[in-house]
Structures are given as structure tokens and as C-alpha cells.
N, C-alpha and C positions, 0 to 999 in steps of 0.2 A: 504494500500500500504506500502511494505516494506521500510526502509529510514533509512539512512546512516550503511547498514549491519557492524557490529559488532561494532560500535559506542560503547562505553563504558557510562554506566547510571549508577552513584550511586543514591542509593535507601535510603533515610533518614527517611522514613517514619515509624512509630508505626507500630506491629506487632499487628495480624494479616493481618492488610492493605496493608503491604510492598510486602507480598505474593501474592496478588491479583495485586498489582503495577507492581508487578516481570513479571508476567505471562502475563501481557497486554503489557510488554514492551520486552520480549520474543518473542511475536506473531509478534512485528512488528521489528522483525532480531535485535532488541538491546544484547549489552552486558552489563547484570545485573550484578551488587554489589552492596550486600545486605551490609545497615550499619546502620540498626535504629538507633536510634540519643536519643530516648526517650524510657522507660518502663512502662508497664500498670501496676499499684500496686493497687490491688483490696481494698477496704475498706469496700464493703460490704453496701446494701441498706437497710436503717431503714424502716421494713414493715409499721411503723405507719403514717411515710410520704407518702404512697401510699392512705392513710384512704378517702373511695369517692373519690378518683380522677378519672373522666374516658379521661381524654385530656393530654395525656403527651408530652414533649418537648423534640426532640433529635437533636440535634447539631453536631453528629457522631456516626456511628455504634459503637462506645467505649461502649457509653450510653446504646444503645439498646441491646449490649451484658450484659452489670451491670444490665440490668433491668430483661433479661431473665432469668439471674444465679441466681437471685430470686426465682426465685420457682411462682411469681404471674403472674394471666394469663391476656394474652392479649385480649381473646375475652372479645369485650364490652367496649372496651378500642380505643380510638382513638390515631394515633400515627402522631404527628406534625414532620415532619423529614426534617435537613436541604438543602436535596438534593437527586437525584440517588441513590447517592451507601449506602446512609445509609438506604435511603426507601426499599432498594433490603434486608439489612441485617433484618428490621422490618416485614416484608412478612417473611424469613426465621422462627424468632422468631413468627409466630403465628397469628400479625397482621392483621387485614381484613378492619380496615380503616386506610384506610393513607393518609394525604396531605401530598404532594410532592413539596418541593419547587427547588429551582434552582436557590441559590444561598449563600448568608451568615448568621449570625444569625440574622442581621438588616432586611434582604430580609423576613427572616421566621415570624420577629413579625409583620413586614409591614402585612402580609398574615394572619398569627392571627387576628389581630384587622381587620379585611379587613370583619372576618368571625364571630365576636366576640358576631352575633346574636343567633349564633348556638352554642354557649358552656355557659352548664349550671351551669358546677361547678369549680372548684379551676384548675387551670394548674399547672404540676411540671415536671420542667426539670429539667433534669435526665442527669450531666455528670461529668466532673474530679472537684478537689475543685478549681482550678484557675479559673474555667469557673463562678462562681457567680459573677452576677454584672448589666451588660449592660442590656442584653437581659430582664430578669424577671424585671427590671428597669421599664425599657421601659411600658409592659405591666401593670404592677402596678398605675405607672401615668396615665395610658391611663383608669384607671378603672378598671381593670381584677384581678382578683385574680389570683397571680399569684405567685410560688413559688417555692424553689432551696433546691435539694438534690445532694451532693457530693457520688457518690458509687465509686472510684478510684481517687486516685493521679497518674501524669507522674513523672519520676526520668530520667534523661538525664544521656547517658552514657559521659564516660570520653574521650572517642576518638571513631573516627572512626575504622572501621575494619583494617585490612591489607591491604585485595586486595582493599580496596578503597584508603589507603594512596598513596600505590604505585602506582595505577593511579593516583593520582593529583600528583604525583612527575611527570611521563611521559607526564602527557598530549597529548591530549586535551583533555577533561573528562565533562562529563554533570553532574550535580549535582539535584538532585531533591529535592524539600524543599516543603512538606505540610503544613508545619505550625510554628508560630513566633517561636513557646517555642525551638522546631525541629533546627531552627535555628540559636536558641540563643545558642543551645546545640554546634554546630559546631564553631562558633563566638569563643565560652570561649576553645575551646579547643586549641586553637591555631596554629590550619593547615593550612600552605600558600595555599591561593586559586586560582592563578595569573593563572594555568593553567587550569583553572575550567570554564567551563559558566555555569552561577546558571539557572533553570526553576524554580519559584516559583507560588504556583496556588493563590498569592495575595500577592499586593503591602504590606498587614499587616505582612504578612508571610515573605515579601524580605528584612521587615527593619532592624532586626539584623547584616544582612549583606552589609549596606549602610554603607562605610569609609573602607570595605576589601576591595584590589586589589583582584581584577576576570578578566576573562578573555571578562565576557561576564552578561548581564543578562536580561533574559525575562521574562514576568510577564502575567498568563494567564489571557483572557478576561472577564473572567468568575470565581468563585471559586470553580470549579468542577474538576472533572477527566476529563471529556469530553476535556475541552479548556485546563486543562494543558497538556493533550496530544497531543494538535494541538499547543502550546506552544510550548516545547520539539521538534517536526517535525522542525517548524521554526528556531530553535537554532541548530540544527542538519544539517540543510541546510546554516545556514552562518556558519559553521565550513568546509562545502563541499564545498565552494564557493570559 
């Protein structure tokens, strides 16, 4: 269902994804400005870290694109993915097993170790170098081998776009915010938000922005595309109200 026609949504999010964000927020009569916040800076995946892995770990389509642009194949290969849209991008890539989880990267090890009868050898997740830490943590302690390849860094841009300023100068303006780094990028840049209602698809993702004046801010129920879109909807309807 269409909602709040020609609403204005900026789009924060990492490219590729922003374009897919675009188009889902298109279909439901919004108006897109596009203003990624962050850049994918490829580094490139060390083949030797792939050596017998057949369980790998992805935490965003980012990942499973770095692993693709490898050259190494997915059949035979299990792909741990931390939700939808990264499991849709894993199938793209080649993929033929996939767990699907639905929800964060704590959701995805919970699910790991849930299954951790049926994985015989090393796990390696596969994403940007910020991401090493928690997750392979996790699974380490719990017994698994388990272990962190960096194939990209993000680099935050310096400001938002134009047409995204100049909406938060007019107001009212929806802000869409995928993720912390995403929004630590807009934090530092120093753009009054006071006319903005933030959607964030998690409280981890909305912290940067905890001590800005906003207009508004919603936090979806879930850390997916799904509930940050039913998020969004909500925020769209108390700016109609």
C-alpha cells in the first residue's frame, strides 16, 4: 500500500544497497534521495584464508559480493547469511546452501552453534575490517573454529548530497540509517537534523544519533529491510497525522 505519496526519504545507505532501498521505497510512492553516507573500498580476499573452508559467514551482501569477486566457487560451500537480502544476494552468487537467518550477527551465531553438529571444519566470515570481533568471539568460546577475513574497508563520505541537505533544511524529511558507522558518518558531518525523523533498522545503528535534535525517531523491530520498512510506514504516518 502506497503511504504518504511523495514523502521525501533520504537514503544513507552503502551502495549497491541504496539502489535496491531506492526502488522499494519508489514502489511505495516515496521520494528518494540518494546520499550514501559510506564507500565500499575493496581490499581484496586472501585465497589462502578460504584453504578447506566449506561454512562461511556473511553479515551483509558486502561480504558475499568480496567473496564472489574472488574468483572461488560457491558450490560445496555453505553460506551462513545474516538475513533476506543478503541470503537473496548468496543465491545470486552461486550458493545452493544457505541458512537464512533473521536477524543480527548475535541472532546468526545463536543459529550457528544451534547447528554446530553439522559443521565439520573451520568457519570464516567474510566482511569489512571493522567487522572482526564479536561474532567469531562468540563462536570460538563456544568451541568452533572459527575465523575473520577482512576483503573491504567503508570510508564515510564528508556530507550528504545536495538534494538531501536541502531537504533537511525544508522539512519534514525521513532519514534512513542502516547502520552505526552510516551514522556516525552523518553525526560528524555536522547537519542540523531538527527537521528530520530518523528510521533506523536498530537501536545499534540509532546510537550515533542519540544527543542530535531530530524531529523524530523510530527504530525497527527487527534488523531487517522487512520491519525497517514497516518502521518508515509508521514514521510517515505520524508526520501525516
Amino acid at each position: 500500500m502506497t503511504q504518504a505519496p511523495r514523502l521525501a526519504v533520504i537514503v544513507t545507505r552503502t551502495q549497491p544497497g541504496a539502489d535496491e532501498t531506492a526502488t522499494s521505497l519508489a514502489q511505495r510512492g516515496y521520494r528518494v534521495l540518494l546520499s550514501p553516507m559510506l564507500q565500499i573500498v575493496p581490499s581484496g580476499l586472501d585465497p589462502d584464508a578460504l584453504a578447506g573452508v566449506r561454512d562461511l559467514i556473511f553479515t551483509s551482501a558486502n561480504g558475499v559480493r568480496a567473496f564472489a569477486a574472488s574468483g572461488e566457487p560457491a558450490e560445496g560451500r555453505t553460506a551462513w547469511c545474516v538475513g533476506p537480502s543478503t541470503a537473496i544476494v548468496a543465491r545470486e552468487a552461486g550458493f545452493s546452501l544457505i541458512v537464512e537467518g533473521d536477524g543480527d550477527a548475535e541472532d546468526l551465531a545463536r543459529l550457528i552453534l544451534g547447528a554446530r553438529g553439522e559443521i565439520a571444519g573451520p568457519l570464516l566470515h567474510i566482511a569489512n575490517d571493522a567487522a572482526a570481533g564479536n561474532l567469531v568471539s562468540a563462536l570460538t568460546q563456544a568451541g568452533l573454529d572459527a575465523r575473520f577475513a577482512a576483503a573491504y574497508r567503508t570510508e564515510p563520505a564528508p556530507a550528504l548530497s545536495a538534494p538531501a541537505l536541502a531537504a533537511l533544511k525544508e522539512g519534514p524529511v525521513l532519514l534512513l540509517v542502516h547502520s552505526a558507522k552510516g551514522a556516525a558518518a552523518i553525526a560528524q558531518s555536522g547537519v542540523k537534523l531538527d527537521h528530520a525523523v530518523a528510521v533506523a533498522i536498530s537501536a545499534a545503528a540509532a546510537a550515533p544519533l542519540r544527543g542530535i535534535p531530530l524531529a523524530g525517531l523510530h527504530i525497527a523491530g527487527r534488523p531487517n529491510e522487512d520491519a525497517l520498512m514497516a518502521a518508515l510506514g509508521e514514521a510517515a504516518a505520524s508526520l501525516a497525522s
